[in-house]
N, C-alpha and C positions, 0 to 999 in steps of 0.2 A: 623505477627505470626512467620514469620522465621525468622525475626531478634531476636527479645524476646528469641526466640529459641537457639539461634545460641550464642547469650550473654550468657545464664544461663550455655549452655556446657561448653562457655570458660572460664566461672569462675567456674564451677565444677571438668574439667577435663584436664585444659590446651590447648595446641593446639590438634587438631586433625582432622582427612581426614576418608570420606568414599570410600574406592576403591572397593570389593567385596562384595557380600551379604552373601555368606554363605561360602565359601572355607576358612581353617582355614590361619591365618595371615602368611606371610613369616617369616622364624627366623631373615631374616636382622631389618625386624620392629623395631623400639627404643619403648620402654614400655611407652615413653608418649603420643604416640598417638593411638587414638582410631577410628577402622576401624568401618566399615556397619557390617562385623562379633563377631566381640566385641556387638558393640551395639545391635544386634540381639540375643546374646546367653546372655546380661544381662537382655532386657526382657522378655526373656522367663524363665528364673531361677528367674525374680523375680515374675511373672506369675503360675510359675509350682513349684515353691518351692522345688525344688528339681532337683542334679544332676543325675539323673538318668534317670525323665523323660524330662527332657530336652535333655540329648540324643537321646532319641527316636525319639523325636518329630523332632530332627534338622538332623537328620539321622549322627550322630557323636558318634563317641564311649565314654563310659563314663572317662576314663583317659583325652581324649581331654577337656572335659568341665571341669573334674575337673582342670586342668594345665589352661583353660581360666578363670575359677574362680579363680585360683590364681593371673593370671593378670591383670583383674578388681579390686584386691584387693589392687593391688600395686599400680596400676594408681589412684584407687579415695582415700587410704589410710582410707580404712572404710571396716570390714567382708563384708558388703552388704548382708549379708545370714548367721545367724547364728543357731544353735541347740535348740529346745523349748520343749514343753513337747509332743508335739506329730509328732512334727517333725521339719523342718527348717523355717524359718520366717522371714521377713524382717528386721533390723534395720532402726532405723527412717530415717537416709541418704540413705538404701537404697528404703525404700518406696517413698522416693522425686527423686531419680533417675528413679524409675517406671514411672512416668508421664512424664520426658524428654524422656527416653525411646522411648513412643509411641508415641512421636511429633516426634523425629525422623525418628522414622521409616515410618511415617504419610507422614513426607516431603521427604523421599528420596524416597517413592513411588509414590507421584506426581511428583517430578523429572524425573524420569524415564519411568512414564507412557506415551502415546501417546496422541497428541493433539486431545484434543475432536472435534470432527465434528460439520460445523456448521450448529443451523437449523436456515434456513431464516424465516422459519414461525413464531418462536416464539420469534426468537432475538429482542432488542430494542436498535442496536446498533447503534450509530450516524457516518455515511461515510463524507468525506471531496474531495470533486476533487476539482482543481482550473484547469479552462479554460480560451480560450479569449473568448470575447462576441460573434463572430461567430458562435460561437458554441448553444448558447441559444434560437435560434430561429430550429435548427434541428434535434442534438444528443440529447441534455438536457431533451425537454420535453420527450421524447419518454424512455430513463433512467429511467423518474421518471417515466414513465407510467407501467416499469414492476417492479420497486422497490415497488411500491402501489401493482402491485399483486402478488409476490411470499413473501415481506417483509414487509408486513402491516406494522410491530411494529417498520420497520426501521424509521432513522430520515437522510435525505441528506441535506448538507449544500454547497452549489455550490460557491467560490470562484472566483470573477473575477481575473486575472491576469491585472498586468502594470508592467512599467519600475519598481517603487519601490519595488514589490515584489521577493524575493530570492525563486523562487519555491523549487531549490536545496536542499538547508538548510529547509521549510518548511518540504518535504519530508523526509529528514536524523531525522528531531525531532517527525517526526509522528503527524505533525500538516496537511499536507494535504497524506492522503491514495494513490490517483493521481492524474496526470495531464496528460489532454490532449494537444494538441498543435500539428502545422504542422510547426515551424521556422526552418530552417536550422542548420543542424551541433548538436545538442541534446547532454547534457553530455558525456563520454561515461561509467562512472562511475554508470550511472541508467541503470535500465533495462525497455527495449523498446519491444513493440509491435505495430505494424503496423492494423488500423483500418479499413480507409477504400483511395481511390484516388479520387481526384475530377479535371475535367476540371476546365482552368482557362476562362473566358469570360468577355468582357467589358457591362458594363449595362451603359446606359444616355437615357435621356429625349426621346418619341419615336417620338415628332416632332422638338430635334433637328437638325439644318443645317447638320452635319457631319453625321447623320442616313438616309437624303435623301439623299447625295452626296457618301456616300461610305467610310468606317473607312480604311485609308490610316495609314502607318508606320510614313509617313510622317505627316498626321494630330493628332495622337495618341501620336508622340512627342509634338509637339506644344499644344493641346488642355490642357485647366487647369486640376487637377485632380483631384477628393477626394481620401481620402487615412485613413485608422484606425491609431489612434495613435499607434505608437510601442510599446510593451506591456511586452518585453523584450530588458532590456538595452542592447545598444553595436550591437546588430542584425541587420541587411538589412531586409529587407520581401522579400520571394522568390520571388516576381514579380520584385523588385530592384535588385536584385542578378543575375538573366535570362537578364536584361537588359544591367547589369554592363558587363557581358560575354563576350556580344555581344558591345561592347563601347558604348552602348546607354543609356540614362537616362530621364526619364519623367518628367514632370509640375508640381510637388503637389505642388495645392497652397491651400487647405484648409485638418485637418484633424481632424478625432472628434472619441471621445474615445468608442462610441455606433452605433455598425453595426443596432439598431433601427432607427438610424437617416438616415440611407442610404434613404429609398426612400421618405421622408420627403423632405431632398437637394435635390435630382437627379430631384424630379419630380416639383422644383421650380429656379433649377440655370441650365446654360450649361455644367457643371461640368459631366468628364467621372471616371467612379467605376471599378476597375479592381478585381474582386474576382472569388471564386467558383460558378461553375453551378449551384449545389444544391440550393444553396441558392439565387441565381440570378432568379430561376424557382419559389420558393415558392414570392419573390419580384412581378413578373412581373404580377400576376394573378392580381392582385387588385391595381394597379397602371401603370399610364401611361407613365413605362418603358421598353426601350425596351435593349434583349438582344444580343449582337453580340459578331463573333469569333477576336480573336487576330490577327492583319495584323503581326505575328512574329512566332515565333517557342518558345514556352512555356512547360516546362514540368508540369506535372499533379500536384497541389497540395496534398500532400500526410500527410495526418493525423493519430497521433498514441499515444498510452497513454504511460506516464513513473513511475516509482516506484523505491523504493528504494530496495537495498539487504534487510532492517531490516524486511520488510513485504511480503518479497515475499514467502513465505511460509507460509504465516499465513492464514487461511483456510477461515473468515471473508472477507481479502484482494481478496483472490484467485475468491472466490463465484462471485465477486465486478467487476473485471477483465473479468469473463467469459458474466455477465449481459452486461456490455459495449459494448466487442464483438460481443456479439449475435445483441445486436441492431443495432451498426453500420456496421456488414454483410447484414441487414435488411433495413437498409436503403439505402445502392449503390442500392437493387434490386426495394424499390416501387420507384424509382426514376422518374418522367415523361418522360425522356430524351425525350424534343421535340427537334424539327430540332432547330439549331443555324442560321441565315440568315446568307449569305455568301454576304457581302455587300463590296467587294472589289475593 
């Protein structure tokens, strides 16, 4: 509609710009462009038929309007209002500028007006994150569990991330709303918020040799490792980055693109899992793994959602943000946090 719009002025009237709504035009003005107050005081003269009360109505005096009907006269090259038998009346150019008129001023009052608020209850709008799979087993469901009750009518579409996906560019085209992720080093061109921390802790087998013997710096290098595929090209995983620090470097000798598959391997190979607490706690409940502290000095895994400038004020977005939030404040607190064995 606003292009339609926006064509038919510029074959009607040339170029023109809307600056003020009602203050009358500067004399610098060049007569072929047509402001918000031109356009305001020809709908209403074609409306009121009349300069006179057209003044009234626009609180201008009447030599003003009459001097701005002269300058609509000159710009469209058409009376637009001329004498009839009972009073003034449109010409047929100006009754077709009547209905451009009120688009205009239709469109520059949505322009202008303020974003509408959003209601979650009624919306049926479709949100986008993309994650790594870590995440699917603890933020996720609990997301969808309060999008289902504040946002019935919403639709989520959960993205996994890998190396070949460009979250960045995702984000800039408005194809994913956010993303979460705990990788190192984060755009700095997005805008970050900080979720939630998690410890970092080794999960294996609970009748592996090295869980009777004692998880050594020294056996924790040597032993094989599973490991998630990298899910962002070019990246180290902070557990690689905390190691490289310190001139050390692990074993991965197996690694697989689904943290589902974690206690599947663990609880059938020798194989040791270096991840979050959180998640090593919901593991260990129904499988026979066990979990232990780092033989090294590790900083916390630290998880946080990104977004782009284009959405960040958009009220949809913001709503989306705060729902995230709240849950993953919610979930550091029901966390079990059982004792960690100190097997050193």
């Amino acid at each position: 509609m606003l292009m339609a719009f926006i064509v038919q002025f510029s074959y009607l009237f040339g170029n023109w710009h809307f600056p003020t709504l009602l203050a009358p035009p500067m004399t610098s003005r060049t007569n072929h462009h047509l402001d918000t107050y031109l356009l305001r005081v020809l709908h209403t003269l074609l409306v009121e038929k009349s300069v006179s009360r057209t003044a009234i109505k626009l609180g201008q005096s009447q030599p003003t309007i009459s001097n701005t009907l002269k300058r609509l006269r000159e710009l469209t090259g058409d009376a637009i209002l001329v004498r009839g038998k009972t009073g003034m009346v449109p010409t047929e150019r100006g009754q077709e500028l009547l209905a451009l008129a009120k688009q205009g001023l239709e469109v520059i009052e949505k322009i202008a007006a303020p974003v509408a608020a959003f209601e979650a209850d009624s919306t049926s709008r479709v949100f986008h994150i993309g994650t790594p799979d870590y995440l699917n087993m603890l933020l996720i469901p609990s997301i969808i569990e309060q999008l289902r009750k504040r946002a019935p009518g919403a639709s989520l579409m959960v993205h996994a991330l890998d190396a070949n996906l460009d979250y960045a560019s995702a984000l800039e085209t408005g194809r994913f709303d956010m993303v979460i992720g705990n990788w190192p080093d984060p755009p700095e061109h997005l805008h970050l918020a900080q979720l939630f921390d998690d410890d970092v802790v080794c999960m294996m087998h609970r009748d592996h040799p090295v869980a009777k013997k004692g998880l050594t710096l020294k056996y924790y290098l040597e032993m094989p490792h599973l490991a998630p595929t990298p899910y962002i090209e070019g990246h180290r995983s902070g557990i690689d980055a905390a190691l490289a620090e310190q001139g050390l470097k692990r074993n991965v000798q197996v690694t697989i693109p689904y943290f589902a598959l974690v206690p599947h391997v663990l609880s059938k190979s020798d194989l040791i899992f270096t991840t979050g607490r959180q998640f090593a706690e919901h593991i260990i409940e129904d499988w026979p793994i066990g979990m232990f502290t780092l033989p090294f000095d590790m900083p916390k895994m630290r998880f946080y959602m990104l977004w782009h400038a284009r959405s960040h004020v958009a009220p949809d977005v913001v709503w989306l943000r705060r729902l995230i939030a709240e849950v993953a404040a919610g979930l550091g607190k029901t966390s079990a946090k059982q004792p960690v064995p100190h097997i050193l």
